[in-house]
N, CA, C and O of each residue as an XYZ file, in Angstrom:
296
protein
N      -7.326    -13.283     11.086
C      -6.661    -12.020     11.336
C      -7.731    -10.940     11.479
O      -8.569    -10.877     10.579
N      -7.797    -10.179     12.384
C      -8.521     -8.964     12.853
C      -7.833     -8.055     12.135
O      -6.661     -8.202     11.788
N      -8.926     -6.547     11.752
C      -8.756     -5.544     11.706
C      -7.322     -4.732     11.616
O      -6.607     -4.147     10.803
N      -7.393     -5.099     13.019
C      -6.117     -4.120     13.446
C      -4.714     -5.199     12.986
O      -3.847     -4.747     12.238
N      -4.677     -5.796     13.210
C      -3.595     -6.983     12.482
C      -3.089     -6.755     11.236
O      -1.925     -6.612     10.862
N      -4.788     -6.733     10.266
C      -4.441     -6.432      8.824
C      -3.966     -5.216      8.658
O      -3.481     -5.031      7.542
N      -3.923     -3.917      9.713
C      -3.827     -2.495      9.485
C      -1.983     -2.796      9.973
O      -1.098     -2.359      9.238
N      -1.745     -3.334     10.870
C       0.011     -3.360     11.153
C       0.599     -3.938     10.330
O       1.664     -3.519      9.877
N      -0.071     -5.234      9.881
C       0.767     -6.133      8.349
C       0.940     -5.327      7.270
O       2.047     -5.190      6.749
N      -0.101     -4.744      6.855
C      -0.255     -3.655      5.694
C       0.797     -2.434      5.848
O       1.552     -1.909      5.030
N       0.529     -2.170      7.336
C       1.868     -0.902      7.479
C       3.139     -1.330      6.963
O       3.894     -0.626      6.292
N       3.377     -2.757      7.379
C       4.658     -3.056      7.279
C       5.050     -3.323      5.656
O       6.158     -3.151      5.150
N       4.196     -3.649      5.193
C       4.141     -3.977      3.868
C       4.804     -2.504      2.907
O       5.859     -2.402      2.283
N       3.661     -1.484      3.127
C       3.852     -0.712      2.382
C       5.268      0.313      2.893
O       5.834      0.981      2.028
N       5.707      0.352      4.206
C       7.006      0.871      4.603
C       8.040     -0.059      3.441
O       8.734      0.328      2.501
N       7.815     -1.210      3.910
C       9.018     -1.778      3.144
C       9.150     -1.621      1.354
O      10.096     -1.707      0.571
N       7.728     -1.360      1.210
C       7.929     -1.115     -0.436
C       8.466      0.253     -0.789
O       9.443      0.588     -1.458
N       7.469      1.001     -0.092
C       8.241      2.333     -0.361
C       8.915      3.168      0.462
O       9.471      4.219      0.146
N       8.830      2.564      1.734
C      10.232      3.467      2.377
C       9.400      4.431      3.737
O       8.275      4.926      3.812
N      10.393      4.395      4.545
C       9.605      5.037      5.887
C       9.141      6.457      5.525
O       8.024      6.876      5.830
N      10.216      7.296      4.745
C       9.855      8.890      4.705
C       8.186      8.933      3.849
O       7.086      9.434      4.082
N       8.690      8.252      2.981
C       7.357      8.031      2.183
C       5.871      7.817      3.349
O       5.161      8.782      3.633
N       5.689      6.820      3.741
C       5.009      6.016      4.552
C       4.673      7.417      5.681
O       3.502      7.770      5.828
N       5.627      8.029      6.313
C       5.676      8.952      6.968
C       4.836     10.591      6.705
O       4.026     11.252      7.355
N       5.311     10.701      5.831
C       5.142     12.175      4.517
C       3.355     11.670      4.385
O       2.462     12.433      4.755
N       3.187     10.853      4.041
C       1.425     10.163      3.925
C       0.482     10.316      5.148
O      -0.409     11.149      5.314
N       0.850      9.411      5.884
C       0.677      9.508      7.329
C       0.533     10.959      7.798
O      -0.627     11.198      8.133
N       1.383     12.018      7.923
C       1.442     13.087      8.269
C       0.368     13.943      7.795
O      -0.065     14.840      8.519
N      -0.289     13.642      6.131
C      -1.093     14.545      5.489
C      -2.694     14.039      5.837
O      -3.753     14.549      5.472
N      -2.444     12.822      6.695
C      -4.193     12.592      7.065
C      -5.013     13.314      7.690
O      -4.639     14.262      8.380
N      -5.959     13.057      7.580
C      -7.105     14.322      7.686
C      -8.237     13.621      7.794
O      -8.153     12.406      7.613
N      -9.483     14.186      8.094
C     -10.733     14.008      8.480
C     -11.302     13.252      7.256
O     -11.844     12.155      7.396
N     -11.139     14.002      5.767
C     -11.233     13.468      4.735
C     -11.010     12.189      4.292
O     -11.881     11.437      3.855
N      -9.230     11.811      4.466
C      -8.908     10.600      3.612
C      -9.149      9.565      4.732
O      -9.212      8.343      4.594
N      -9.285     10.371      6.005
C      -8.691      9.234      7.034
C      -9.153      7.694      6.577
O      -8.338      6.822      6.273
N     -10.402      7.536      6.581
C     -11.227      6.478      6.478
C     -10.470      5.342      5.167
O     -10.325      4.123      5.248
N     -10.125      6.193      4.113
C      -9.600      5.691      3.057
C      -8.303      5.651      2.695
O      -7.857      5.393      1.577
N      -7.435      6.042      4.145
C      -6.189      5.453      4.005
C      -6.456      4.206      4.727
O      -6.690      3.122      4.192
N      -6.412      4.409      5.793
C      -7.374      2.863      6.519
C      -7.381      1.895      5.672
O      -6.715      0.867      5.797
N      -8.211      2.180      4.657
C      -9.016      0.601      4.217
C      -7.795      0.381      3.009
O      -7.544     -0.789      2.717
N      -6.968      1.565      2.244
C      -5.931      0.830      1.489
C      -5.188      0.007      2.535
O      -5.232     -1.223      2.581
N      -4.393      0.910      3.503
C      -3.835      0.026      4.708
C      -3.692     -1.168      4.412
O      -2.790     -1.730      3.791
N      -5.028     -1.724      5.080
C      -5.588     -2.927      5.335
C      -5.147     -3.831      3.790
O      -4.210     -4.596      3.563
N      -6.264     -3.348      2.926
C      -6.817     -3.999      1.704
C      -5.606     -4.156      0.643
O      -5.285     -5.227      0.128
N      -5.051     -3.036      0.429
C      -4.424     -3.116     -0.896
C      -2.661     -2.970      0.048
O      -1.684     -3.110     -0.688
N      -2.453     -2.776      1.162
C      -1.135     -3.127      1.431
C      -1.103     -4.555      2.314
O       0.008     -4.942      2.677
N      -2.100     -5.226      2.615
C      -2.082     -5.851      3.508
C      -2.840     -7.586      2.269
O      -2.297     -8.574      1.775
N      -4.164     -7.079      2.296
C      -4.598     -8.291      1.301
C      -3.879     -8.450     -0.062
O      -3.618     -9.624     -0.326
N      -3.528     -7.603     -0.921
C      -3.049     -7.792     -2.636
C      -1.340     -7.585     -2.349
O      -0.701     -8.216     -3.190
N      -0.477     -6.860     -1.376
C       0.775     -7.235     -1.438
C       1.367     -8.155     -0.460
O       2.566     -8.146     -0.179
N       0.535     -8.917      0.030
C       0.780     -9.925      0.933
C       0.584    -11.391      0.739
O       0.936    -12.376      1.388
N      -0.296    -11.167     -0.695
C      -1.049    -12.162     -1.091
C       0.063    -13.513     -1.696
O       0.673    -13.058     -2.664
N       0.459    -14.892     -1.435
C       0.943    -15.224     -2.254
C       1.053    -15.565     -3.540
O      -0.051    -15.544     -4.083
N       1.902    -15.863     -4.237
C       2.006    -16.093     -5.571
C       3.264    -15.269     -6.374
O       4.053    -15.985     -6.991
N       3.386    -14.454     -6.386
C       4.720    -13.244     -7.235
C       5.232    -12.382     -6.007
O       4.551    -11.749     -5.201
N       6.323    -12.492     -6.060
C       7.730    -11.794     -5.643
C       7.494    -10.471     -5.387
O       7.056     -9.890     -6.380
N       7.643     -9.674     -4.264
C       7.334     -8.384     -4.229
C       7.731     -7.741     -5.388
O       6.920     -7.231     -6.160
N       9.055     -7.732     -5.577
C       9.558     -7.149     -6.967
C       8.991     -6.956     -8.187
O       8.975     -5.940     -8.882
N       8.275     -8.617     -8.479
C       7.315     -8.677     -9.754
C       6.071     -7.963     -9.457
O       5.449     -7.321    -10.304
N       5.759     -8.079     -8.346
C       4.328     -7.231     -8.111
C       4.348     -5.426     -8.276
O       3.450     -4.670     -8.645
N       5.920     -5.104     -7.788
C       6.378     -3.535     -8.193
C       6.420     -3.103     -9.677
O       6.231     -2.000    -10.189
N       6.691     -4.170    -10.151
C       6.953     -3.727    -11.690
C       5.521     -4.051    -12.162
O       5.062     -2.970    -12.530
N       5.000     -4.591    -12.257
C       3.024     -4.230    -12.690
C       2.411     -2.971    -12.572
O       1.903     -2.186    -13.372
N       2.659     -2.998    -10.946
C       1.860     -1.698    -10.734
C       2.726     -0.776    -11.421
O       2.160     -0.180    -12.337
N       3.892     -0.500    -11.246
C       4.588      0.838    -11.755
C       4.416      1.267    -12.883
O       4.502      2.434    -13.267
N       3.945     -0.467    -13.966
C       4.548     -0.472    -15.349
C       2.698     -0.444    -15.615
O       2.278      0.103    -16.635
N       2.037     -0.867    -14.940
C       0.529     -0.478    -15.367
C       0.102      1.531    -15.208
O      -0.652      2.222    -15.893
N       0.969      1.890    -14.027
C       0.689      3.491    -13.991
C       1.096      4.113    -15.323
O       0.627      5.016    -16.016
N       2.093      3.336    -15.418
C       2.728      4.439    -16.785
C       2.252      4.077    -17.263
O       1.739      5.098    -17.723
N       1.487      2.854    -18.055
C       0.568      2.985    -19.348
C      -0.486      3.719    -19.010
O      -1.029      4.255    -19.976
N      -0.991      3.941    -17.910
C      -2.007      4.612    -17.943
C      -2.073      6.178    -18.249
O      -2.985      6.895    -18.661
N      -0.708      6.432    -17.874
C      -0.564      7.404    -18.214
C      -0.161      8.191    -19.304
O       0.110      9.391    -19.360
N      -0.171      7.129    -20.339
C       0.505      7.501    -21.890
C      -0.971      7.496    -22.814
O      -1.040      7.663    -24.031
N      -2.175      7.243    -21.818
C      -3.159      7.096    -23.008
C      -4.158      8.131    -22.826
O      -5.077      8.251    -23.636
């Protein structure tokens, strides 16, 4: 898989987790700044780690969600 492959899989990935407005609302705020580093989540962290097999999108939502909030209680 090329580049650009992993950047459309990843799109699709992260629309479906969190939703077009979302996905949209993000998209809209890019800039010169993040550009580069929405890109490579894109790719990397919507495309390689929620694509990856092994756990259920669902189980993979509740980690991350349930790892933010601890992080955020300490």
């Amino acid at each position: 898989m090329d580049e650009r492959q992993r950047y459309e899989q990843g799109m699709k990935v992260w629309r479906a987790v969190l939703g077009d407005a979302h996905v949209d609302a993000s998209l809209k705020n890019r800039n010169e700044f993040n550009d580069a580093f929405q890109d490579l989540l894109t790719r990397y962290a919507w495309e390689e780690v929620w694509s990856r097999p092994g756990l259920p999108r669902q189980t993979r939502s509740m980690i991350t969600f349930g790892d933010d909030g601890g992080a955020e209680s300490h």
